[in-house]
N, C-alpha and C positions, 0 to 999 in steps of 0.2 A: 565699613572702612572707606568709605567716597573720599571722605576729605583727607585720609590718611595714607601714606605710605604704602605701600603694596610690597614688601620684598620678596627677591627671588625665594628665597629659603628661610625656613623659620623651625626653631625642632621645637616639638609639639612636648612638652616637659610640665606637669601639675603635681600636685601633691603626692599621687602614687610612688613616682620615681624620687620625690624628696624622702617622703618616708621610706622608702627600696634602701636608701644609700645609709640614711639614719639607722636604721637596724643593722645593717653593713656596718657602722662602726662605731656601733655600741655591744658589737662581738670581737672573740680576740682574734677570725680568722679575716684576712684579705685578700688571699690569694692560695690556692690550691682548694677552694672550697668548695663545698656542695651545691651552691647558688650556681657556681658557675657548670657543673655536671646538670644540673638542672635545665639552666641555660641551653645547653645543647642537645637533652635530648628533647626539647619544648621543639625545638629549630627542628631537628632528624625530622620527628611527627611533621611538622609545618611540610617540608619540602618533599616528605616522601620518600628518605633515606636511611640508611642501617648506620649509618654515623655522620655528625656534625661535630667536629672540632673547633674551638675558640680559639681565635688569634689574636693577635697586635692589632692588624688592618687587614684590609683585602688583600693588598701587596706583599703583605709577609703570606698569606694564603698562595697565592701567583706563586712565591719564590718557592715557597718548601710543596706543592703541586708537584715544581722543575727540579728542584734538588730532590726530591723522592724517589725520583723516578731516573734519577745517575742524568742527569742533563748537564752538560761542560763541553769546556772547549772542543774544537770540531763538529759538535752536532747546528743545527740549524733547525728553526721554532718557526713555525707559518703564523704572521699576528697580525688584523688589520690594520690600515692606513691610517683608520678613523677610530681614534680614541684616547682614554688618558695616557699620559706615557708612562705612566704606572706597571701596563700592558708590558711593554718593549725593555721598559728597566727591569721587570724580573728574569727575564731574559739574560739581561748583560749582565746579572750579578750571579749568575751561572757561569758567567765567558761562554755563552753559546753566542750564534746567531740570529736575527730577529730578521724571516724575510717578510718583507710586507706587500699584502696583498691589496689590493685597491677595494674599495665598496660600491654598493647598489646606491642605484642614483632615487628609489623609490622607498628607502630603506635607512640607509646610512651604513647597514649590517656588510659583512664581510662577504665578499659576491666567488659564492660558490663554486661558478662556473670557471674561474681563474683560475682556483687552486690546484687540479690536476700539471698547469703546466710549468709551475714552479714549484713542486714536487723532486727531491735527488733524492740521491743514496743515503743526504746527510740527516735529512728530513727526518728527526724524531717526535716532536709532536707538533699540535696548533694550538694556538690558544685562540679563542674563538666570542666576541664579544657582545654581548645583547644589545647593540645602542638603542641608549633611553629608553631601556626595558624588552623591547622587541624583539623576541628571539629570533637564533638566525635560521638558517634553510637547513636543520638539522641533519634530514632524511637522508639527503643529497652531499652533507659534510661527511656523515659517519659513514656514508659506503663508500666514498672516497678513501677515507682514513683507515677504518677497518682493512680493507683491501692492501693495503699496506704498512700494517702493522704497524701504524702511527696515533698515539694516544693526543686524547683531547681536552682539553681545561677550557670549563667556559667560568667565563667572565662576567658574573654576576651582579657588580658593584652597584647595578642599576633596575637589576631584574628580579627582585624578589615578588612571589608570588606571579612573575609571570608564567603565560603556560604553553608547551609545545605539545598539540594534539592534547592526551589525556597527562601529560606528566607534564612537573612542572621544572623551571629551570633549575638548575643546580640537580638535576638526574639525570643529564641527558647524557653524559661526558665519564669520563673517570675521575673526575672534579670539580665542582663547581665551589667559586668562591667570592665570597660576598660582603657587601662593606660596609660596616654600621657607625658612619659619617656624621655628623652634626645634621645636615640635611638632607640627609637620605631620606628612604622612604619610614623607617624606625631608625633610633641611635640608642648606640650604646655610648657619647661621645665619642669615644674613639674603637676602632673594633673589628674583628669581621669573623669571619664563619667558611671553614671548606668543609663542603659534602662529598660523602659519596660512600658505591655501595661498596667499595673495594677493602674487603679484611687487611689486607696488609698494605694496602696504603695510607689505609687510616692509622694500621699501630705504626709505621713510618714517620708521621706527619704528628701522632701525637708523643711522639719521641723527640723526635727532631726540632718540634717547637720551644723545648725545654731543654737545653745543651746538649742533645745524646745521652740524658742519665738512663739510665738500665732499669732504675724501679723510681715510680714516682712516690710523691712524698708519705702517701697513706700505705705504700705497698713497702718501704722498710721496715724491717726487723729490729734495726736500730736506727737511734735518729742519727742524721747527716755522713752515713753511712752508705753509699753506693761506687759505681762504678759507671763509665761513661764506654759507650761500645760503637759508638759515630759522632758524628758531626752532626751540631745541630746549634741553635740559634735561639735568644731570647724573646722568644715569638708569642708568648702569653697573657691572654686575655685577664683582669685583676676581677675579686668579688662584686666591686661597685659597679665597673662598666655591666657585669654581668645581672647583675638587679638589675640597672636600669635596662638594660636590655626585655630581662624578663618584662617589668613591666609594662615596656612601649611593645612586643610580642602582645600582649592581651588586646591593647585597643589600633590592632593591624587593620582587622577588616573594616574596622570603621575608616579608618585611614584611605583605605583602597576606594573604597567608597568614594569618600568626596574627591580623591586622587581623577576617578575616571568620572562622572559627574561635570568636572571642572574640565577636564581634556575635551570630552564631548562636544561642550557647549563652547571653547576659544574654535574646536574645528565647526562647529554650524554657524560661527559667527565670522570665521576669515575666510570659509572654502571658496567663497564668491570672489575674492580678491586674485584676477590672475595673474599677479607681477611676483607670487609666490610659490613655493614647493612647502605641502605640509604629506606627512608620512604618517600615512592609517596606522592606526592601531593595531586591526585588525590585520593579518595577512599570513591568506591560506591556513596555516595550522596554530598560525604564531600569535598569540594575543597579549598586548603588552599589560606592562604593570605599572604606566603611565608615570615618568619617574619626572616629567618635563615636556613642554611641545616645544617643538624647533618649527620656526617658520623660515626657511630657506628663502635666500633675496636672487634674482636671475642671475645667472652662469654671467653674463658679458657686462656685470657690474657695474649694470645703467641706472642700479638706484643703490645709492649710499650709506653703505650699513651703519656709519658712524653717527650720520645724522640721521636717522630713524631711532637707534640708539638711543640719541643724546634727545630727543622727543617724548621720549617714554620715559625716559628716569625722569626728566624735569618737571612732567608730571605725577614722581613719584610714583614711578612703574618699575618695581627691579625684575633687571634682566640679566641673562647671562650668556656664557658663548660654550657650546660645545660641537667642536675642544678648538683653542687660537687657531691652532695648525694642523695641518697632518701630521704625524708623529714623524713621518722623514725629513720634514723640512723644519724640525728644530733643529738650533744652529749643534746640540752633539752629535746628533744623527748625520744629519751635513755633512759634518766635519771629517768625522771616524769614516764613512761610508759612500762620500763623493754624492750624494744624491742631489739631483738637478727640480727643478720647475716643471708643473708639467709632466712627472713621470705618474704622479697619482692622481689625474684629474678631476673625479667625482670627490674624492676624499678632499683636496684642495677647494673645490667651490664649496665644500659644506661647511670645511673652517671658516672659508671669507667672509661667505655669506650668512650665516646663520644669525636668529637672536633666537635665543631660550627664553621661554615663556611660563610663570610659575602658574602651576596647579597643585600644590602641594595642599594639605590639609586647613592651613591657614588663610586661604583664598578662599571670599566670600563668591555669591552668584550675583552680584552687584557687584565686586572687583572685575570678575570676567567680562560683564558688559563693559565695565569701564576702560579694562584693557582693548578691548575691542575697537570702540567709540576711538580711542587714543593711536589704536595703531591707526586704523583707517585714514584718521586725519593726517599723521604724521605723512602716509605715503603720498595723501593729497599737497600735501605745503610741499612735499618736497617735489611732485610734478612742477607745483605753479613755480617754483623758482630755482626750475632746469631746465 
């Protein structure tokens, strides 16, 4: 690909997942089917859990995690600074709280050490976020949380296959939920997945994603005959997303593969560059599932993210930003919450500064060079003409 295009994301989609969806619907079922029971217990095996549930998106996994577990108005939810605000919206569509904790400056992850002190009474869970795969300081979360009978949802959207010590994410927590995005690390086009080991939050979650019915469709007696005994949402995953799912499931590991391959070798080719921040992989217990590399540009924004940016693309290098902002300093957050400049510092400089970096499956080890070769200069031209 030299002469070609490099985009940030590309979903990795051949013949398997065409033929997945063509047998999808050249049957009469599309929804409530066995592909997708399949689906999930393929995931449970994958992550190491007693159940995985299909959903809409990650975000509908986040929302029905918090509505499962009676989260509303007056409670208050611990979520980092640094992330989609997919995070902070499940949240408000609870009418709870969202306090946000600031993150590691080595890391991007949710900085453990804070959480104790913005801890109340009102304090009922955390949701807690892998950024770019990397799990967080688990150890040191869950004795916090445990100790105060505060449950945990981690936030997967980015972490599959990553691992804490011997288990991997989406076990660590009373939920983990995950997102099967166009350019994730698999897609289901659109999608996602809550784990976990908990008996009744699973039959919660798998109630709840389907309006509250009482018996799902195979389990009436008679058709279109039931009763609804809560509140629940149209949170359900269809047959086809679930083929393609299954299929992009089979060719993971090969994924994962050229996934860290490719991270490796942008970190052995920039670590020399000191005008930047790049965040290992690796760290202490937590080893990522390489979902993107973030090359952080200096805190006193002495070199211009825009034009380094606009360097790379025009060489047909796609990049990305994670995330614009800190999640406090969108303008709803802002607005609803008074929140100032300044109040999340680390989480602020890794919005400004950051470019995302692809290593996804479709990046060649001649892209990598190339991306390299391209950032270097970029940061070069723009010394000579500052």
């Amino acid at each position: 690909m030299n002469d070609q295009n490099i985009p940030f994301g590309r979903p990795m989609i051949d013949e398997s997942e065409i033929n997945a969806v063509i047998n999808v619907l050249s049957g009469p079922t599309l929804v409530h089917g066995q592909i997708t029971k399949e689906f999930e217990r393929s995931f449970a095996e994958r992550v190491g859990v007693e159940h995985a549930i299909s959903v809409s998106s990650c975000t509908a996994g986040l929302h029905l995690s918090l509505f499962s577990n009676n989260i509303g108005p007056g409670d208050e939810v611990l979520v980092p600074a640094m992330t989609h605000v997919a995070t902070a919206h499940s949240v408000e569509y609870c009418g709870a709280t969202p306090i946000f904790v600031d993150v590691e400056d080595f890391s991007g992850n949710i900085n453990h050490n804070a959480i104790p002190d913005l801890i109340s009474d009102k304090t009922k869970a955390a949701i807690v976020v892998h950024y770019l795969g990397l799990p967080c300081e688990m150890d040191s979360i869950l004795s916090i949380t445990n100790s105060r009978e505060i449950f945990v949802i981690e936030d997967c959207a980015l972490a599959i296959d990553a691992k804490y010590g011997d288990k991997n994410a989406g076990n660590l927590g009373l939920t983990g939920c995950f997102s099967f995005y166009p350019i994730k690390h698999m897609t289901s086009v659109e999608g996602g997945m809550v784990t976990t080991n908990d008996d009744n939050i699973a039959k919660q979650i798998y109630q709840r994603r389907a309006f509250g019915y009482d018996q799902a469709l195979n389990q009436r007696s008679m058709p279109g005959i039931y009763d609804v005994s809560t509140l629940g949402y149209n949170y359900r995953m269809n047959e086809i997303e679930a083929a393609i799912g299954l299929s992009q499931l089979a060719k993971l590991d090969k994924f994962q593969k050229i996934r860290s391959t490719n991270y490796n070798n942008l970190m052995d080719g920039l670590s020399s560059v000191e005008e930047i921040t790049l965040f290992e992989p690796s760290q202490g217990k937590a080893k990522s599932s390489h979902y993107c590399f973030n090359a952080v540009l200096p805190r006193d924004g002495s070199i211009n993210r825009s034009d380094i940016i606009k360097t790379l693309n025009e060489n047909g290098i796609g990049t990305s930003v994670h995330y614009p902002k800190a999640v406090p300093m969108f303008s709803y957050y802002r607005n609803k919450y008074g929140f100032e400049e300044g109040q999340f510092p680390i989480a602020e400089w890794i919005s400004n500064q950051t470019i995302s970096l692809p290593v996804a499956p479709h990046v060649q080890t001649e892209d990598i060079n190339r991306i390299v070769k391209v950032f270097k200069k970029a940061l070069i031209d723009f010394r000579k003409t500052n």
